[in-house]
C-alpha atoms as a printed R data frame, in Angstrom:
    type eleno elety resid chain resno       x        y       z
1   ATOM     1    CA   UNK     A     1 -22.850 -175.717  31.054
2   ATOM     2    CA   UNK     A     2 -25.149 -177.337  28.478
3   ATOM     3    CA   UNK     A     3 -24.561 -176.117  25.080
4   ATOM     4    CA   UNK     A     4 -25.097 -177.367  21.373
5   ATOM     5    CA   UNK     A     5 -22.754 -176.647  18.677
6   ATOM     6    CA   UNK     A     6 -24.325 -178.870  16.271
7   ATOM     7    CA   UNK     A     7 -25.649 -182.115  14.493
8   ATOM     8    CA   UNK     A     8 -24.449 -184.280  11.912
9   ATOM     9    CA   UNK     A     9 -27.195 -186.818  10.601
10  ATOM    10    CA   UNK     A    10 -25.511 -190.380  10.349
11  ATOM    11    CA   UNK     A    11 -27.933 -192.473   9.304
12  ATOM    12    CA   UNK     A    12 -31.262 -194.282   9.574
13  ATOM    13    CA   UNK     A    13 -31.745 -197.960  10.438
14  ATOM    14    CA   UNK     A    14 -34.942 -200.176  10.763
15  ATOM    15    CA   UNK     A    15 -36.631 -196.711  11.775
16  ATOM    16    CA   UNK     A    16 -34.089 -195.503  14.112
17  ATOM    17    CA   UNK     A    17 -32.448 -192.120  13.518
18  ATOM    18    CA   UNK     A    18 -28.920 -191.804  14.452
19  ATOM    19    CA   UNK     A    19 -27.341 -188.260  14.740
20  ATOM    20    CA   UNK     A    20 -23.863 -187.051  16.010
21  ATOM    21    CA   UNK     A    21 -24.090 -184.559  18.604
22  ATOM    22    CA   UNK     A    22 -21.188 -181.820  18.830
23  ATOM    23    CA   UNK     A    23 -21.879 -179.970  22.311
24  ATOM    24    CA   UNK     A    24 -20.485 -178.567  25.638
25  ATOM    25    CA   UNK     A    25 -20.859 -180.637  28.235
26  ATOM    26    CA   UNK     A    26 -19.862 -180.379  32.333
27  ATOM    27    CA   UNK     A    27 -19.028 -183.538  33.946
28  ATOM    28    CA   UNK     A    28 -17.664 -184.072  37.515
29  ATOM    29    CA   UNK     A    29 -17.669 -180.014  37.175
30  ATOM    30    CA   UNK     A    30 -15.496 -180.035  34.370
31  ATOM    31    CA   UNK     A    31 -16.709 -178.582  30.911
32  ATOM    32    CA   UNK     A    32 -15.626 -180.456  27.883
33  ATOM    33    CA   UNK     A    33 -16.580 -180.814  24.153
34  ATOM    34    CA   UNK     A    34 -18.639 -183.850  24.204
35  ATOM    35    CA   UNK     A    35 -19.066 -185.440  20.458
36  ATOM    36    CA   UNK     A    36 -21.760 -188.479  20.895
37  ATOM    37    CA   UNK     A    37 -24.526 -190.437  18.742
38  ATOM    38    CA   UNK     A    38 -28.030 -189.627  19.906
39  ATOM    39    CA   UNK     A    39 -30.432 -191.598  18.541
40  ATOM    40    CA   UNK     A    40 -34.605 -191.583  18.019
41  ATOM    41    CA   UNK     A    41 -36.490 -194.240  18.113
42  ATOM    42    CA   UNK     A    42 -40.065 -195.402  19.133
43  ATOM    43    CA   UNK     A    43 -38.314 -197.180  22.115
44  ATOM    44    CA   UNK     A    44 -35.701 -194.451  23.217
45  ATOM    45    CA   UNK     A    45 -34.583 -191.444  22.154
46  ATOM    46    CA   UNK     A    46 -31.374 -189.876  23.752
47  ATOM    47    CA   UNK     A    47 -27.999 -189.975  23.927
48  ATOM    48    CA   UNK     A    48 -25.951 -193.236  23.727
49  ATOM    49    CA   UNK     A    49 -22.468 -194.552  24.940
50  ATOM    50    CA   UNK     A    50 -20.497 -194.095  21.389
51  ATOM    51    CA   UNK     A    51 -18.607 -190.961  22.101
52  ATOM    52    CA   UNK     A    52 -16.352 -189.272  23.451
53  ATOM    53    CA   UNK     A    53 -15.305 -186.027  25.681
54  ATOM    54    CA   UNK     A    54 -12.423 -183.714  24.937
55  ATOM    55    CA   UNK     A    55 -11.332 -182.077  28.376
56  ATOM    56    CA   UNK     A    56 -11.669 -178.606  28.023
57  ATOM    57    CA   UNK     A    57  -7.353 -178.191  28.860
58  ATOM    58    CA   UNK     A    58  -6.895 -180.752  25.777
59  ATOM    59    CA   UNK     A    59  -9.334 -178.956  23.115
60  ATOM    60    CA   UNK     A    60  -6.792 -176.607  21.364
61  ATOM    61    CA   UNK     A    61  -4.261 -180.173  20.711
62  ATOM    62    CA   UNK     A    62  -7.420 -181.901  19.257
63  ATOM    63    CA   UNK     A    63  -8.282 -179.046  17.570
64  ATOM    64    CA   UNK     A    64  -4.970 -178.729  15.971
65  ATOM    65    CA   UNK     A    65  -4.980 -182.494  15.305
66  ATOM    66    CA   UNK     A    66  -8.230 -182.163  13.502
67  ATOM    67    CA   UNK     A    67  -7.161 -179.010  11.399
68  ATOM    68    CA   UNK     A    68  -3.968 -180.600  10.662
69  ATOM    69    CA   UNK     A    69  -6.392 -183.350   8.652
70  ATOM    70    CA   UNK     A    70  -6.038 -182.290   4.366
71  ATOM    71    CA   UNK     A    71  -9.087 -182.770   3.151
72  ATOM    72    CA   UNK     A    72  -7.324 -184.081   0.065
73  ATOM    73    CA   UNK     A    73  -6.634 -187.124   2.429
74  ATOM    74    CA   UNK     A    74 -10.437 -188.225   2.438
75  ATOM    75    CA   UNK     A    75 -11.151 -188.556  -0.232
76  ATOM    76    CA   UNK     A    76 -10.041 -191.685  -2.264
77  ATOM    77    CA   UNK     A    77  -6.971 -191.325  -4.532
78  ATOM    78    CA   UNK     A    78  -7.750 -194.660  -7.452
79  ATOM    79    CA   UNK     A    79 -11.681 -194.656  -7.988
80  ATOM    80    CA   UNK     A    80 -12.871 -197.992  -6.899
81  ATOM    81    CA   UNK     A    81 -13.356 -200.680  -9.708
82  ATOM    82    CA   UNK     A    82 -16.475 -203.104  -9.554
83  ATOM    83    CA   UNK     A    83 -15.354 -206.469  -8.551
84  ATOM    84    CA   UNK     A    84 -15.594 -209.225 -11.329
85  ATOM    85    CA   UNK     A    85 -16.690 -212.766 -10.727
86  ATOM    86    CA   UNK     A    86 -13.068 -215.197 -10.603
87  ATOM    87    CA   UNK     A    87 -11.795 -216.260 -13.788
88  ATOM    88    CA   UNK     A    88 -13.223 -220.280 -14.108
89  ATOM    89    CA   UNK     A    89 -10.020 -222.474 -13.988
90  ATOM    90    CA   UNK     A    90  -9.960 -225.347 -16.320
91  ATOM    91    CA   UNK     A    91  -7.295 -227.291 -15.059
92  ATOM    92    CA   UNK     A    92  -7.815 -231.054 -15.328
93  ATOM    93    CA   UNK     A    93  -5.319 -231.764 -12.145
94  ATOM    94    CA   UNK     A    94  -7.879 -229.971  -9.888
95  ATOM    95    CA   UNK     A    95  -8.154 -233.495  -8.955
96  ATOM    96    CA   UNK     A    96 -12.424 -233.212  -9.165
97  ATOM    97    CA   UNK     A    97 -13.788 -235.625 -11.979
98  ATOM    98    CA   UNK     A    98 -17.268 -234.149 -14.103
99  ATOM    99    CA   UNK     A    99 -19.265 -234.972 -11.333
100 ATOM   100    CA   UNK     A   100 -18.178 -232.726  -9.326
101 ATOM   101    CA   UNK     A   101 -16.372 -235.560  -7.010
102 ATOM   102    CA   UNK     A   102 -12.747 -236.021  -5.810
């Protein structure tokens, strides 16, 4: 069984597309859910090897796992602050004269 259940775009890079690919997948005779980058490009276009395959028997624990996830959680709690350039130190034991020497 080949099936699709959906993209996610995750970025472009010196003209390469990179998608994530949510699909069912058989392997060894074995369906699975089979979440993988795919990825477009002049020189390839396919899947690649980052992913991974939920066995079919283990779905309804990851799914739980994944629902158990509060979205609350993803988003940062303290808004990031810009970072400043260090305070200059003018400390005359730094034990370098004015020319920059030791």
């Amino acid at each position: 069984m080949e099936k699709d259940i959906g993209k996610i775009l995750k970025g472009e890079y010196q003209g390469t597309v990179t998608e994530i690919v949510i699909g069912l997948r058989e392997y060894n005779g074995k369906t699975g859910v089979d979440i993988r980058e795919f990825t477009q490009s002049e020189q390839y276009t396919g899947p690649t090897k980052k992913g991974l395959r939920i066995p079919a028997d283990k779905f309804e624990d990851f799914k739980a796992m994944i629902n158990s996830i509060d979205p609350a959680d993803l988003t940062s709690a303290t808004p990031a602050q810009p970072q400043t350039e260090p305070a200059a130190i003018d400390d005359d034991e730094a034990g370098i004269d004015e020319n920059g020497l030791m």
